[in-house]
N, C-alpha and C positions, 0 to 999 in steps of 0.2 A: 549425427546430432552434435557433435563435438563440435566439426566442422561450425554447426551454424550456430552456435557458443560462441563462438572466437570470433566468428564474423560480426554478430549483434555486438560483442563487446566495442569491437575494434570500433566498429561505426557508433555508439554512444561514445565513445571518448576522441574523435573526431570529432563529431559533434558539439560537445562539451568544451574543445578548444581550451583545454588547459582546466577548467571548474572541476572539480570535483564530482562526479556522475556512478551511483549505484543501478543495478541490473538488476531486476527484481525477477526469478524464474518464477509464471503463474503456470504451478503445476496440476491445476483442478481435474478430475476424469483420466488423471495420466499415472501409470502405474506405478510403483513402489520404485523398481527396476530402473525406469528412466531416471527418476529423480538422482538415483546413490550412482551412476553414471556421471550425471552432471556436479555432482557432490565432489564426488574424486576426481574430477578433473580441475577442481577448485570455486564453482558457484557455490556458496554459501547461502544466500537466503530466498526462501520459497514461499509463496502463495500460495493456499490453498481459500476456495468459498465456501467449502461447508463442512462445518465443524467436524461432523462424525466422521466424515467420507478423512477428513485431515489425520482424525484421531487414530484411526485407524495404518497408516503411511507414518507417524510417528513412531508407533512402536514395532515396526517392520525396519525402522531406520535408526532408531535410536543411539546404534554405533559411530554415526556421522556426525558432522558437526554441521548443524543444520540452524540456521536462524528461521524460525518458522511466522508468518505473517498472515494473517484473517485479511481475505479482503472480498468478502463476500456480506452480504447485508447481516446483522447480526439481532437474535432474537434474546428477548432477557432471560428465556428459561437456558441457554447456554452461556451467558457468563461467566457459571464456575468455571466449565473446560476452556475457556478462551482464558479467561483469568489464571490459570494451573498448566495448561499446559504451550503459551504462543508466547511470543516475545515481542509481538508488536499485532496493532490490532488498527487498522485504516480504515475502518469504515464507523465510529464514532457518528451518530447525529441528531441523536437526543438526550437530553440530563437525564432521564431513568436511568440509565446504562450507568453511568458513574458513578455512584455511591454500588451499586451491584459487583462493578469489577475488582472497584477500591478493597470491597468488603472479601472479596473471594480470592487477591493478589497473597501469596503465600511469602510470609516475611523472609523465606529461607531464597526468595528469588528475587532479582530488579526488577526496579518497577518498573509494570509492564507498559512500554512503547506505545503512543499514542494519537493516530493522526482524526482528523475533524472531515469528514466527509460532508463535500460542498455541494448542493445540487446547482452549479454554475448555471445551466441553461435552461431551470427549470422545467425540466419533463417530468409531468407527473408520474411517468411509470418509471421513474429512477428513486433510489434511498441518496439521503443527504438532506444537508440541512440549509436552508436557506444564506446567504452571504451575511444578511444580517443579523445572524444565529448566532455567525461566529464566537462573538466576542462574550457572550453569555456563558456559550460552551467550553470556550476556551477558559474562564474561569472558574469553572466544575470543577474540570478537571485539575485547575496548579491549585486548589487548596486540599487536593489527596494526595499525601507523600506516597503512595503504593502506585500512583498513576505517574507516566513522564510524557506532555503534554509536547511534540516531537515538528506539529507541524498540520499539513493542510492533504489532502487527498482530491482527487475529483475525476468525470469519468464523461468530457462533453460531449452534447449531443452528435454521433456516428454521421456530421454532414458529409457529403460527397464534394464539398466546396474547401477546398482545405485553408481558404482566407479564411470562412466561419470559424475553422475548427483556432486556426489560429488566433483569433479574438477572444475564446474561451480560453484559452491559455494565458493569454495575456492575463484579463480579470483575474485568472487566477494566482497571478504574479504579483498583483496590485493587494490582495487578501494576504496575501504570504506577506508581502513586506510591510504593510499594517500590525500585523498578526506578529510579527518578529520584534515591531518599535514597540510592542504593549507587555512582551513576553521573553523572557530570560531562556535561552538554551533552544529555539525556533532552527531548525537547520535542515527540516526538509516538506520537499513540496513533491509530491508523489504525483504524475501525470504522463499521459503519452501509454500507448503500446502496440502492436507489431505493427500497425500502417501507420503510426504519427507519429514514432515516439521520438524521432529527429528533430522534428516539428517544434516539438514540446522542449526538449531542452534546450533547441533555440530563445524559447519564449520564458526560461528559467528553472523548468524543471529540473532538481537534485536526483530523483530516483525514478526509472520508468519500468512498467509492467509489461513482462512480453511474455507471451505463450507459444502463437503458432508459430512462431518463427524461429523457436527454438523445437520445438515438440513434432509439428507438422499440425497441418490445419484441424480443427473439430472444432467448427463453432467461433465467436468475436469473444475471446479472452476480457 
């Protein structure tokens, strides 16, 4: 596992050709064990999708130094926990959501990290909020000092044609840099994971999601 740690790194920052590129470990269904492996070897921040199953691996871990990250669709009856206990939260894609998080952000911690979940390709069976949602949401969110409004998320449709997928990347490059001329402190764009995420920093991405490729396969991360 190490081994393919070092590999994914090496080949995002190849990729990236000099930009700045974060490695996001999605550690969902993966046990405690693995993660403080990858911990100590120096990965700092993880993904988990579901709150409880996270909450849980939090305090199994809590000796680490772990940047921990919601990237799973998010329900307003978990708020508080996403709000108390994540440091960043990527799946953002309705104004409900932010006056809830704002209200539940605990003043003794920074405001919690916040990206705008795009539904780039419009699939109905995906969360995210339309492109031209953005800018509504993206103002929710900068008039709550307990929220830091971070940037853009998104998760395009699994084509087997990887021009498609590359064109969704794009658009969602075109969003980011709109998104950054309208907003103070815009500096990441979260996209790409184990079969694109080369793809994707090609086409801009700052931070990419990788699972199987770090963990071994179960399932499209």
């Amino acid at each position: 596992m190490i081994a393919a740690w070092r590999s994914v790194i090496e080949r995002a920052q190849a990729a990236a050709a000099g930009r700045s590129i974060e490695v996001l470990a999605v550690s969902k269904t993966r046990p405690a064990q693995q993660i403080r492996t990858l911990a100590e070897a120096g990965q700092r921040a993880f993904g988990e999708n579901y709150v409880q199953e996270a909450r849980g691996k939090q305090t199994g871990l809590s000796d680490c130094s772990i940047e921990w990250h919601l990237v799973g669709p998010l329900q307003s009856n978990k708020c508080a926990d996403v709000a108390g206990h994540f440091d960043w939260l990527q799946t953002l894609d309705r104004s409900k959501l932010v006056a809830l998080l704002a209200r539940y952000r605990p003043e003794s911690m920074p405001p919690l990290n916040v990206l705008i979940q795009v539904n780039i390709d419009d699939e109905s069976s995906k969360a995210g909020c339309n492109p031209e949602e953005i800018a509504t949401l993206a103002h929710a969110v900068g008039k709550e000092p307990r929220l830091r409004l971070r940037g853009l998320m998104a998760i395009p449709a699994p084509a087997t044609d990887m021009a498609l997928r590359r064109k969704a990347f794009s658009r969602m490059r075109a969003c980011f840099e709109t998104l950054a001329r309208q907003h103070a402190g815009i500096d990441t764009l979260s996209m790409g994971m184990s079969d694109d995420f080369e793809l994707a920093i090609a086409e801009g991405a700052t931070m990419v999601r990788v699972g199987s490729l770090l963990f071994g396969p179960r399932g499209r991360e």
